[in-house]
TORKENU-585368 format. One record per residue (C-alpha): residue number from 1; x, y, z; residue in one letter. Coordinates in steps of 0.05 Angstrom, whole numbers, plus 5000, padded with zeros to 4 digits. Example, Ala and Ser with C-alpha at 12.3 -4.5 7.8 and 13.67 -1.06 7.14 Angstrom:
{r 1; {5246; 4910; 5156}; "a"}
{r 2; {5273; 4979; 5143}; "s"}
This chain:
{r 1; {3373; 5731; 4411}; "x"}
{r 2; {3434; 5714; 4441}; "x"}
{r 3; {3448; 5682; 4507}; "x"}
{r 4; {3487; 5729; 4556}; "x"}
{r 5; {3531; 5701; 4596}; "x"}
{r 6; {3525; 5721; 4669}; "x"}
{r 7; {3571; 5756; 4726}; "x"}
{r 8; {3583; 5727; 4799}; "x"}
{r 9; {3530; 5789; 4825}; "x"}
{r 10; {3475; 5756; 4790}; "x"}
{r 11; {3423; 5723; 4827}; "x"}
{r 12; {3392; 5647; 4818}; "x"}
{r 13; {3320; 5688; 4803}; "x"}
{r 14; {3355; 5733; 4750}; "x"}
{r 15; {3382; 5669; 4714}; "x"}
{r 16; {3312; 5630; 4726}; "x"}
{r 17; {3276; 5696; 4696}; "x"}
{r 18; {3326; 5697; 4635}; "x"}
{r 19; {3314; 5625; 4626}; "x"}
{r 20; {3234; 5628; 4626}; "x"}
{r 21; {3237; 5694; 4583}; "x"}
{r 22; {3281; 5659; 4528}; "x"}
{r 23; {3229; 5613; 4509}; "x"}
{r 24; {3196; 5613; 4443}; "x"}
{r 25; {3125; 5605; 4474}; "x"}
{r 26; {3145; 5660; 4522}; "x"}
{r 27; {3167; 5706; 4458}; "x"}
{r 28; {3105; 5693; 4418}; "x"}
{r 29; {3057; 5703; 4485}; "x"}
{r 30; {3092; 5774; 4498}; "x"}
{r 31; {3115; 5797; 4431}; "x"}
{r 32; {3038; 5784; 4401}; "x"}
{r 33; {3000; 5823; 4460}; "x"}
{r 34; {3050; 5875; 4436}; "x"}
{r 35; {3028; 5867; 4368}; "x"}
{r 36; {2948; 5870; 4394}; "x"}
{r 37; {2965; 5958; 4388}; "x"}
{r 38; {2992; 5952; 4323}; "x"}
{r 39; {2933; 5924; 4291}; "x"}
{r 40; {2893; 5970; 4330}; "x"}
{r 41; {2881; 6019; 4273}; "x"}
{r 42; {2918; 5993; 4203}; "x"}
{r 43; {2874; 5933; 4200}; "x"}
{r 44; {2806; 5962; 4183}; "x"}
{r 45; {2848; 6020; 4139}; "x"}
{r 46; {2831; 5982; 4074}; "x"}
{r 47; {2758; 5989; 4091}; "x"}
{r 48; {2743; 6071; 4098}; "x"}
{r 49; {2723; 6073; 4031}; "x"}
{r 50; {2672; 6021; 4030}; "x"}
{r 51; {2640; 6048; 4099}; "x"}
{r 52; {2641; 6120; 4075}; "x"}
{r 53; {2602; 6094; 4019}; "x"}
{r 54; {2559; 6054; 4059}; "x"}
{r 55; {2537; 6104; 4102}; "x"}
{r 56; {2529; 6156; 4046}; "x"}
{r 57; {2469; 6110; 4017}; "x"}
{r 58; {2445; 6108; 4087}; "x"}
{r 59; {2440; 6183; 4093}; "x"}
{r 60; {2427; 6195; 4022}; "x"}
{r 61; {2357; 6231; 4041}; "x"}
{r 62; {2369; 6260; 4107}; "x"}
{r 63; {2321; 6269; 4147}; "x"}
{r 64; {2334; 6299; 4214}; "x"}
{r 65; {2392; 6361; 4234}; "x"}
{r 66; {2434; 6301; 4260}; "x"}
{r 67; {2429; 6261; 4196}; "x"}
{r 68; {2453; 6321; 4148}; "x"}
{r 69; {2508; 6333; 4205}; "x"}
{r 70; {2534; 6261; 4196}; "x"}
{r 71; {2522; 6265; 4116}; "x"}
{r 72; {2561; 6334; 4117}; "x"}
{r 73; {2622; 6310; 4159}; "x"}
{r 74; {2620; 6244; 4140}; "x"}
{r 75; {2694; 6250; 4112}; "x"}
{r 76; {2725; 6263; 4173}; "x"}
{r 77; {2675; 6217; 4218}; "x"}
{r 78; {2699; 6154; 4174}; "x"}
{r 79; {2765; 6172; 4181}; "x"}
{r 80; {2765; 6174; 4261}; "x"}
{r 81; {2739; 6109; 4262}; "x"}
{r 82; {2819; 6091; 4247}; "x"}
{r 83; {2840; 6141; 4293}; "x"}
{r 84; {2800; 6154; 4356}; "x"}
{r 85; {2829; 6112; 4388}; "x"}
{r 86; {2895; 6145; 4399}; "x"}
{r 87; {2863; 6196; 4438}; "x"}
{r 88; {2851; 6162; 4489}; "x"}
{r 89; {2919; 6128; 4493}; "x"}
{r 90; {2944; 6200; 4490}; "x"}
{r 91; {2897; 6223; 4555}; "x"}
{r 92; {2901; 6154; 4591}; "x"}
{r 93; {2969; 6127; 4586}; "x"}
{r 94; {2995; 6162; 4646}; "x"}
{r 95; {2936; 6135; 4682}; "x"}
{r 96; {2948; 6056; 4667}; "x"}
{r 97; {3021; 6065; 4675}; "x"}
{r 98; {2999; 6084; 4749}; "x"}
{r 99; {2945; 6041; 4772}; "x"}
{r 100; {3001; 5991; 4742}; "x"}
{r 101; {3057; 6008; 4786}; "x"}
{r 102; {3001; 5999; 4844}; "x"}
{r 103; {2967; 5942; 4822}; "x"}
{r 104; {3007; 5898; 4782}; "x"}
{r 105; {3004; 5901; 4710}; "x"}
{r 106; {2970; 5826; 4689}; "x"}
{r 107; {2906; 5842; 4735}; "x"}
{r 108; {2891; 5902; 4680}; "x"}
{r 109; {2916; 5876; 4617}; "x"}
{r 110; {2879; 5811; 4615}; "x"}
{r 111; {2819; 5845; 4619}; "x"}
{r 112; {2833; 5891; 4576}; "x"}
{r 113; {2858; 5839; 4522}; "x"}
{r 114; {2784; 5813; 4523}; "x"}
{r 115; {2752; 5882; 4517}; "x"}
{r 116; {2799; 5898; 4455}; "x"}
{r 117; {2769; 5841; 4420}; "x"}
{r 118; {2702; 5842; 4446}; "x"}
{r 119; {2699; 5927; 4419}; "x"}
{r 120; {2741; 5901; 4361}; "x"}
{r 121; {2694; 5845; 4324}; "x"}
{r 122; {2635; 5895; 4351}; "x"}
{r 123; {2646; 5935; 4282}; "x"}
{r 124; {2621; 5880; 4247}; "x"}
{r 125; {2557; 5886; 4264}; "x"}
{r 126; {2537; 5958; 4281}; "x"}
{r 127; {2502; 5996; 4232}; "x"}
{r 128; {2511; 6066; 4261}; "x"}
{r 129; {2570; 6108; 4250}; "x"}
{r 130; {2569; 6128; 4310}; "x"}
{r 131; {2555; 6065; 4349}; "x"}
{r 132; {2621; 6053; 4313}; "x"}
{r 133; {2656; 6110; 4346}; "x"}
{r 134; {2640; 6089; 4405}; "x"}
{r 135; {2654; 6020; 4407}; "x"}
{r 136; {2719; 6049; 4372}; "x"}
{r 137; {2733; 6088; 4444}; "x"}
{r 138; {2722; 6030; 4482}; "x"}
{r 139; {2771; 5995; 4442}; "x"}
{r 140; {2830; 6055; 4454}; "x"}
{r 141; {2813; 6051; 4528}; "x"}
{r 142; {2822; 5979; 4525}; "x"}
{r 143; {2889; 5996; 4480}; "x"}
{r 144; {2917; 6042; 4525}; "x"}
{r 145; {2921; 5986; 4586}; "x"}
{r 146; {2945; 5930; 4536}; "x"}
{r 147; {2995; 5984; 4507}; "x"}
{r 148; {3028; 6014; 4573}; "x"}
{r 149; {3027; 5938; 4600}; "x"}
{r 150; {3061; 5908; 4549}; "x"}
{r 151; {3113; 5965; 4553}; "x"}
{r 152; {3124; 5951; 4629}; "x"}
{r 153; {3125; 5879; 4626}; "x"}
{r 154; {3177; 5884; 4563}; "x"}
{r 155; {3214; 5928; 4616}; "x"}
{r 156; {3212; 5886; 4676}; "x"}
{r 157; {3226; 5815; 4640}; "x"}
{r 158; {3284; 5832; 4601}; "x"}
{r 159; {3319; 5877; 4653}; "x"}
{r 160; {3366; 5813; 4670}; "x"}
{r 161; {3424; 5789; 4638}; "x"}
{r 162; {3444; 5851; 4603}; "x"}
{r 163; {3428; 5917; 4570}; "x"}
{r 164; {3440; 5885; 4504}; "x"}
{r 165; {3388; 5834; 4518}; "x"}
{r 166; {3330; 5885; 4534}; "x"}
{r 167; {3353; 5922; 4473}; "x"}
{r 168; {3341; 5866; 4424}; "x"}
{r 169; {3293; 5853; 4456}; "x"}
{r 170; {3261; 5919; 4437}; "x"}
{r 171; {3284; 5912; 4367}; "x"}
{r 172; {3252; 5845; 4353}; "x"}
{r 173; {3185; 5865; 4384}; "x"}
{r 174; {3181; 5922; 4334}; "x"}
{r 175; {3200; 5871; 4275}; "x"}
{r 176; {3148; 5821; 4297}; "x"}
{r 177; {3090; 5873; 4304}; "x"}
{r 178; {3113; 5900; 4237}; "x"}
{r 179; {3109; 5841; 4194}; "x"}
{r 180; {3060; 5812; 4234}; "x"}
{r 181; {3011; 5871; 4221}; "x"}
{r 182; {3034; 5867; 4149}; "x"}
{r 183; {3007; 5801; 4146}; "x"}
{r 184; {2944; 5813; 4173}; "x"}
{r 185; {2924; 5884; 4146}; "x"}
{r 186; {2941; 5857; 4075}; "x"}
{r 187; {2886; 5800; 4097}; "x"}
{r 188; {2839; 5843; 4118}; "x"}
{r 189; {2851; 5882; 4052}; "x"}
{r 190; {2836; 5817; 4021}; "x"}
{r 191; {2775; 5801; 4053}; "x"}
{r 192; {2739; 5885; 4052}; "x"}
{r 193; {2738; 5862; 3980}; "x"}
{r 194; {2679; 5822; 4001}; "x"}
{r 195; {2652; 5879; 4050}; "x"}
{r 196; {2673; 5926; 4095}; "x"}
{r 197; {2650; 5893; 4154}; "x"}
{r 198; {2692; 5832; 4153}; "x"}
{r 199; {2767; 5865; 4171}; "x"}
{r 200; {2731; 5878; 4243}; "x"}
{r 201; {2721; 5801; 4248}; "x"}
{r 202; {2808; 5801; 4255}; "x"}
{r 203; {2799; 5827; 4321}; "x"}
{r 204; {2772; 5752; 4338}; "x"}
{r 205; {2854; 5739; 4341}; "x"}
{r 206; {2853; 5768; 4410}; "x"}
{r 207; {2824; 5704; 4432}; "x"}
{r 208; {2877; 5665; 4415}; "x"}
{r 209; {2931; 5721; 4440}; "x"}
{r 210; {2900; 5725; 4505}; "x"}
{r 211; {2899; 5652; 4514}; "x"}
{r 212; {2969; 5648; 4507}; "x"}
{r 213; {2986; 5710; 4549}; "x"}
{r 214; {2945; 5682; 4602}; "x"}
{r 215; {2984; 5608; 4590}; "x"}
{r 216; {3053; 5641; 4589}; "x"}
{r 217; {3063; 5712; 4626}; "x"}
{r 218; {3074; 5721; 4703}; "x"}
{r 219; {3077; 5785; 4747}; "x"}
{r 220; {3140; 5800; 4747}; "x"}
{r 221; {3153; 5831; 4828}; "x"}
{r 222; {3213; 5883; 4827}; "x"}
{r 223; {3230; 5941; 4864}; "x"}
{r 224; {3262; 5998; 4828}; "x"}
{r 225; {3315; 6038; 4866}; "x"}
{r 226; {3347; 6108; 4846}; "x"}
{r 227; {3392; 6147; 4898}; "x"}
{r 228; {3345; 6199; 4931}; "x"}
{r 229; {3404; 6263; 4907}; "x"}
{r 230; {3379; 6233; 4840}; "x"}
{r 231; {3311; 6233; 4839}; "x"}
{r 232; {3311; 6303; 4880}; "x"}
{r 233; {3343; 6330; 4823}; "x"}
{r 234; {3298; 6365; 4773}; "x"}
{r 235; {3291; 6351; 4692}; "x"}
{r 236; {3275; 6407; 4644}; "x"}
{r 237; {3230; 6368; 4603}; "x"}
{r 238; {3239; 6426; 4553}; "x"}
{r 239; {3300; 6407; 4530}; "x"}
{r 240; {3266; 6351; 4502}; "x"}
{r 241; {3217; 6384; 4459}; "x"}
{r 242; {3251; 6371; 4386}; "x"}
{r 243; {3236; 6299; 4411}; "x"}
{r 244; {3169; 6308; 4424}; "x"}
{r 245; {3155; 6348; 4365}; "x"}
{r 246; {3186; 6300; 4312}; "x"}
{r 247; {3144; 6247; 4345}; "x"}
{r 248; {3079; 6279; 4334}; "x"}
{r 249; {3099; 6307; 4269}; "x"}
{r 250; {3125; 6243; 4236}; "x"}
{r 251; {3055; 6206; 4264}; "x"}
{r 252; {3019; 6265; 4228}; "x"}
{r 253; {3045; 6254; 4166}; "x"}
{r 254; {3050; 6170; 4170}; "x"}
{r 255; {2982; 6160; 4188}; "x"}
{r 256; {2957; 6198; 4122}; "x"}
{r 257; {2976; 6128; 4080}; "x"}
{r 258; {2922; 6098; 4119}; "x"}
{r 259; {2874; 6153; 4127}; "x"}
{r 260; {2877; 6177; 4053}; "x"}
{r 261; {2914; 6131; 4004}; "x"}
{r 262; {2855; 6076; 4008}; "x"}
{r 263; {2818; 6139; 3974}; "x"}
{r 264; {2862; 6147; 3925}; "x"}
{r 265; {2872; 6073; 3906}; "x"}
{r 266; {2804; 6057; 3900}; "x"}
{r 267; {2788; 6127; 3866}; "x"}
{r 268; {2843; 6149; 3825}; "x"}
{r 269; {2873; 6090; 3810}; "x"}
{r 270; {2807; 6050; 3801}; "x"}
{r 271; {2833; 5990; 3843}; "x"}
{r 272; {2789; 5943; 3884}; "x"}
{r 273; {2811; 5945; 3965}; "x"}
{r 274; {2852; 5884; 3958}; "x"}
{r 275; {2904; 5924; 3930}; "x"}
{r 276; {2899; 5977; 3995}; "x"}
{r 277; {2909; 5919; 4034}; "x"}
{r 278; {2977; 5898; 4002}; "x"}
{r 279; {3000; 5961; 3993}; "x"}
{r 280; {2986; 5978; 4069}; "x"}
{r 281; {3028; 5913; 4091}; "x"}
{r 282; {3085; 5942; 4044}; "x"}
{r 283; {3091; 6004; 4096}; "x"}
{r 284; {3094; 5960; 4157}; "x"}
{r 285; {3134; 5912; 4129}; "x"}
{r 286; {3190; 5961; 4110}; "x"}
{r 287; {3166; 5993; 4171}; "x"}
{r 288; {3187; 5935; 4215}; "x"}
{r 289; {3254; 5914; 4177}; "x"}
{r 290; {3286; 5976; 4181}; "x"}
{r 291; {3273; 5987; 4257}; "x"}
{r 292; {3304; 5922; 4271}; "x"}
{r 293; {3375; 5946; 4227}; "x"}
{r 294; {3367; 6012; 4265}; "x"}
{r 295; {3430; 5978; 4310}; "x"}
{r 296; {3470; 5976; 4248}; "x"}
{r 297; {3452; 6052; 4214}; "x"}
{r 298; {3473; 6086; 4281}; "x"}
{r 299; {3541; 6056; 4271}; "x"}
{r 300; {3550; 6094; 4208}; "x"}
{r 301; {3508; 6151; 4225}; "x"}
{r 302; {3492; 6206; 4278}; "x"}
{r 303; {3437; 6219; 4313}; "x"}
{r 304; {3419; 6281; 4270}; "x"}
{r 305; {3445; 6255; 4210}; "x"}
{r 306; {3386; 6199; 4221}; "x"}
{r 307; {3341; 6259; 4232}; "x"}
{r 308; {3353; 6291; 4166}; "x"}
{r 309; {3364; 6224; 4121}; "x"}
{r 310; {3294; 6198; 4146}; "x"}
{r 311; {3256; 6267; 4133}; "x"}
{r 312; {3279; 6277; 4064}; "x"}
{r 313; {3262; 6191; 4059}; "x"}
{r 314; {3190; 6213; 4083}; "x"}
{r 315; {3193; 6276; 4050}; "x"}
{r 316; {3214; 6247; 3976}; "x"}
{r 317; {3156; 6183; 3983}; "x"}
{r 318; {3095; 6237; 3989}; "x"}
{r 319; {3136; 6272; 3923}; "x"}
{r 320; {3137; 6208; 3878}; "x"}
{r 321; {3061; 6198; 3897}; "x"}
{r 322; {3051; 6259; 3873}; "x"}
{r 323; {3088; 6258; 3808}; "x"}
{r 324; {3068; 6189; 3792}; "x"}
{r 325; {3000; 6160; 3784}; "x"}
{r 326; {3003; 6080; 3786}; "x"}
{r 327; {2996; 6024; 3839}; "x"}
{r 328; {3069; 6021; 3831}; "x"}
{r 329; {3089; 6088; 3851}; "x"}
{r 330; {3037; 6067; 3915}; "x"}
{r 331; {3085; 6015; 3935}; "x"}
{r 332; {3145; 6046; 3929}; "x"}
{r 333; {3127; 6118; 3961}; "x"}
{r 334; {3095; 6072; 4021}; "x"}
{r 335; {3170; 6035; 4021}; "x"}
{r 336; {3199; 6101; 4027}; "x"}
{r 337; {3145; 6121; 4080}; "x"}
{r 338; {3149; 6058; 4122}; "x"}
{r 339; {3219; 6059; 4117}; "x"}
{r 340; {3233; 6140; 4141}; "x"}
{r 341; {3182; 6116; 4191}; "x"}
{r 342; {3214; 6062; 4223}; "x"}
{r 343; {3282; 6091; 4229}; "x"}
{r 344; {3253; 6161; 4254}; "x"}
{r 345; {3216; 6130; 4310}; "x"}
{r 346; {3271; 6079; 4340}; "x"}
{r 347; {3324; 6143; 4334}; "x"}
{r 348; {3285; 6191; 4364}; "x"}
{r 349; {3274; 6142; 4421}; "x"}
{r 350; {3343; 6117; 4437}; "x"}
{r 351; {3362; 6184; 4427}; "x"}
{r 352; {3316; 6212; 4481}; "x"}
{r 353; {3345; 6155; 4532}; "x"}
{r 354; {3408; 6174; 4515}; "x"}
{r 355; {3394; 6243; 4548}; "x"}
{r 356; {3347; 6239; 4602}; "x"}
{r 357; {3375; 6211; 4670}; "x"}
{r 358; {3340; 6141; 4687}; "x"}
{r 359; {3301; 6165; 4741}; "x"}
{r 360; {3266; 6208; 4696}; "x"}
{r 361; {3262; 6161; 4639}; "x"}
{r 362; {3191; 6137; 4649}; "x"}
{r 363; {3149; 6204; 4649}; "x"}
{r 364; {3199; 6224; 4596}; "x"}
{r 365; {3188; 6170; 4547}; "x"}
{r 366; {3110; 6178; 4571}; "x"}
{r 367; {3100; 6257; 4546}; "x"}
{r 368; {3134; 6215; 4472}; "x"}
{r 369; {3079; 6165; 4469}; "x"}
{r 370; {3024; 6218; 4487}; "x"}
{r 371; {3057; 6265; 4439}; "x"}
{r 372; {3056; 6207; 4375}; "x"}
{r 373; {2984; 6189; 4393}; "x"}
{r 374; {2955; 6253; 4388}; "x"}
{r 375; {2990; 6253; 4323}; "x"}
{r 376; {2960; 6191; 4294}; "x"}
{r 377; {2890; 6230; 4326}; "x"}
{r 378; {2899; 6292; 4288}; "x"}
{r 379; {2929; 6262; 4234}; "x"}
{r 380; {2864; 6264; 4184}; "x"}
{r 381; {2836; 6324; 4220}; "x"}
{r 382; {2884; 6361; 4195}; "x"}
{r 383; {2906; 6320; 4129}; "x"}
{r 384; {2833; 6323; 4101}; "x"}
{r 385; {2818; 6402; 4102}; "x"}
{r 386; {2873; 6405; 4047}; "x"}
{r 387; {2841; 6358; 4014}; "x"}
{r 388; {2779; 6387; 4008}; "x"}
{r 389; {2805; 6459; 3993}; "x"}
{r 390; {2856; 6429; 3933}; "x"}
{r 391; {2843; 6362; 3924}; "x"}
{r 392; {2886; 6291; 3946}; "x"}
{r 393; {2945; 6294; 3890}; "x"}
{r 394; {2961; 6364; 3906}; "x"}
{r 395; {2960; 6362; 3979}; "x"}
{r 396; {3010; 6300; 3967}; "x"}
{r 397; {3057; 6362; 3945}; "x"}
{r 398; {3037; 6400; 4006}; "x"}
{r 399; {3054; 6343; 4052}; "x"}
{r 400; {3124; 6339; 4016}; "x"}
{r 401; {3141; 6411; 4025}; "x"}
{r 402; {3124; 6415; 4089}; "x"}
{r 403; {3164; 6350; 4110}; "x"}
{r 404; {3227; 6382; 4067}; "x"}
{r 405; {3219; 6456; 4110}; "x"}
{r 406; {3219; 6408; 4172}; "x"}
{r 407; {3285; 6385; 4159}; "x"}
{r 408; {3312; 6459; 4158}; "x"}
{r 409; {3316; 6471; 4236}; "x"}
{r 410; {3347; 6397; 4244}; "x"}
{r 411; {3408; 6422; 4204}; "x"}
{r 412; {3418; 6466; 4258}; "x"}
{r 413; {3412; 6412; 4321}; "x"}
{r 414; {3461; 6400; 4375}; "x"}
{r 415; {3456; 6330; 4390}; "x"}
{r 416; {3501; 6291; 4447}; "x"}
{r 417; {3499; 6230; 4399}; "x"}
């Protein structure tokens, strides 16, 4: 990032606060707590397959109503073990984002970096699916605070020197927690060859994350101020509801890579999980690369124009995996996904600042976070029903119509941008 250069009305403590915030020890401290909610779920993706097996042996015989309930559902149970914890982020966010504005932000977080990996390596070695669950809540609760913390302290650190700064500042984070998720899911891939239990033992890097979070962050101490005929003024949060709706819809349909393509790779392609790993780190990495050139597509692009390009992206990847069959197809369609993905998610964000009035920015950006959380929740309970009534490869077609009707009443947008 670039140094910006600073006007007579800034203060000695915004200068000091650039200066501490440009460091690289600083960067890696902040930037990796970030990427602590990125690995939340993709890491142990690579490893459904394995547990749902695992489990199945378990129950083969059941021999209570509880047991053939578990045996029964076990589809869908395996699968929220990626996903539950994005409910909670979705019901607690506003929650942590106030006891933080109360509070202080580092007096939550801290704890709750320890909890995340405490819950996290717990998977390892529980034996009960639903022991897993559990420990799987704890761990959302504990993602939510880290989540809504890292946000705010993003916020607060890089609100000197420059809207530029804070916005590359955005940019990189979202590069960093891509390819650094990339790198570790496709590790954990490597290693759920060996058994499905060893991906949890990845959580152990919150040890070192936390150390250096508590080494280099501080409580930052500022007072927003908004003109009181400002803040009087009411939002129609309406307005924003093609936001909201392409952020849960685009988590819907991203999170059923991880949720149902380690299925077919070890199924219908016959491929051992090292391969869901690497294929997994594909999506992010794309994921990651093109959020970071996001500054350089809305030059040559609109706002809807980005809307539509990125659907038909998402659209056309779920297409190719369902016309073509090989692990190459996999890696391309999850290009294409990650991609559509990226681009999608950093548009329909600026876009939505670009709209709402400041004051209102927080609770307005809030309802988008719930709203993409409770996608990534529902995201296999409503992926897998398909599935069951006409199979994976078909409901790949399903998923592609559906993503090319999408794009129909975003033809029709009026955008500001």
């Amino acid at each position: 990032m670039k140094q910006q250069k600073f006007s007579p009305n800034d203060t000695k403590l915004d200068k000091k606060i650039v200066e501490i915030t440009e460091r690289a020890g600083f960067k890696v401290a902040l930037f990796s707590m970030a990427a602590m909610t990125t690995l939340g779920s993709a890491v142990i993706a690579s490893s459904l397959p394995s547990i749902s097996r695992h489990f199945e042996e378990i129950l083969h015989n059941p021999t209570s109503a509880l047991a053939s309930f578990t045996l029964e559902h076990l589809d869908i149970l395996t699968r929220l073990v990626l996903t539950i914890p994005a409910i909670f982020v979705v019901f607690l966010s506003p929650f942590a984002g106030m006891l933080m504005d109360k509070f202080g932000k580092l007096r939550f977080v801290f704890p709750a970096m320890i909890i995340w990996t405490l819950s996290g390596v717990s998977g390892f070695f529980l034996n009960d699916i639903y022991a897993i669950l559990i420990s799987r809540a704890i761990f959302g609760i504990a993602t939510t605070f880290i989540m809504t913390g890292a946000s705010a302290l993003l916020g607060d650190y890089y609100s000197h020197g420059g809207f530029n700064r804070r916005a590359n500042a955005l940019s990189w984070q979202g590069f960093f927690c891509a390819v650094g998720g990339a790198f570790f899911i496709c590790i954990a891939g490597y290693v759920s060859s060996y058994s499905w239990r060893y991906p949890f033992l990845v959580y152990g890097l919150g040890i070192l994350i936390t150390l250096l979070a508590f080494v280099y962050l501080f409580e930052p101490k500022f007072i927003k101020f908004y003109p009181k005929k400002s803040t009087d003024e009411k939002v129609n949060y309406w307005q924003f509801f093609p936001i909201y709706f392409i952020g849960f819809f685009i988590m819907v349909v991203y999170y059923i890579s991880p949720t149902q393509l380690p299925y077919y790779i070890e199924e219908h392609l016959g491929l051992e999980p090292k391969y869901i790993g690497l294929a997994m780190s594909v999506s992010a990495f794309c994921y990651g690369l093109f959020s970071l050139s996001y500054k350089n597509i809305i030059k040559h692009l609109n706002t809807k124009q980005i809307y539509i390009l990125t659907l038909f992206v998402v659209g056309s990847s779920f297409l190719l995996l369902y016309l073509h069959h090989s692990f190459v197809s996999v890696l391309i369609s999850l290009a294409l996904l990650g991609t559509g993905g990226g681009i999608m998610l950093v548009n329909n964000a600026a876009y939505l600042f670009s709209i709402c009035p400041e004051y209102a920015r927080a609770r307005a950006y809030g309802i988008l976070a719930s709203c993409i959380f409770l996608g990534q929740f529902l995201s296999p309970l409503i992926s897998q029903p398909i599935v069951r009534q006409i199979g994976l490869i078909p409901m790949f077609l399903v998923w592609a119509i559906i993503v090319y009707i999408v794009i129909i009443p975003f033809l029709f947008l009026k955008t500001k941008a």
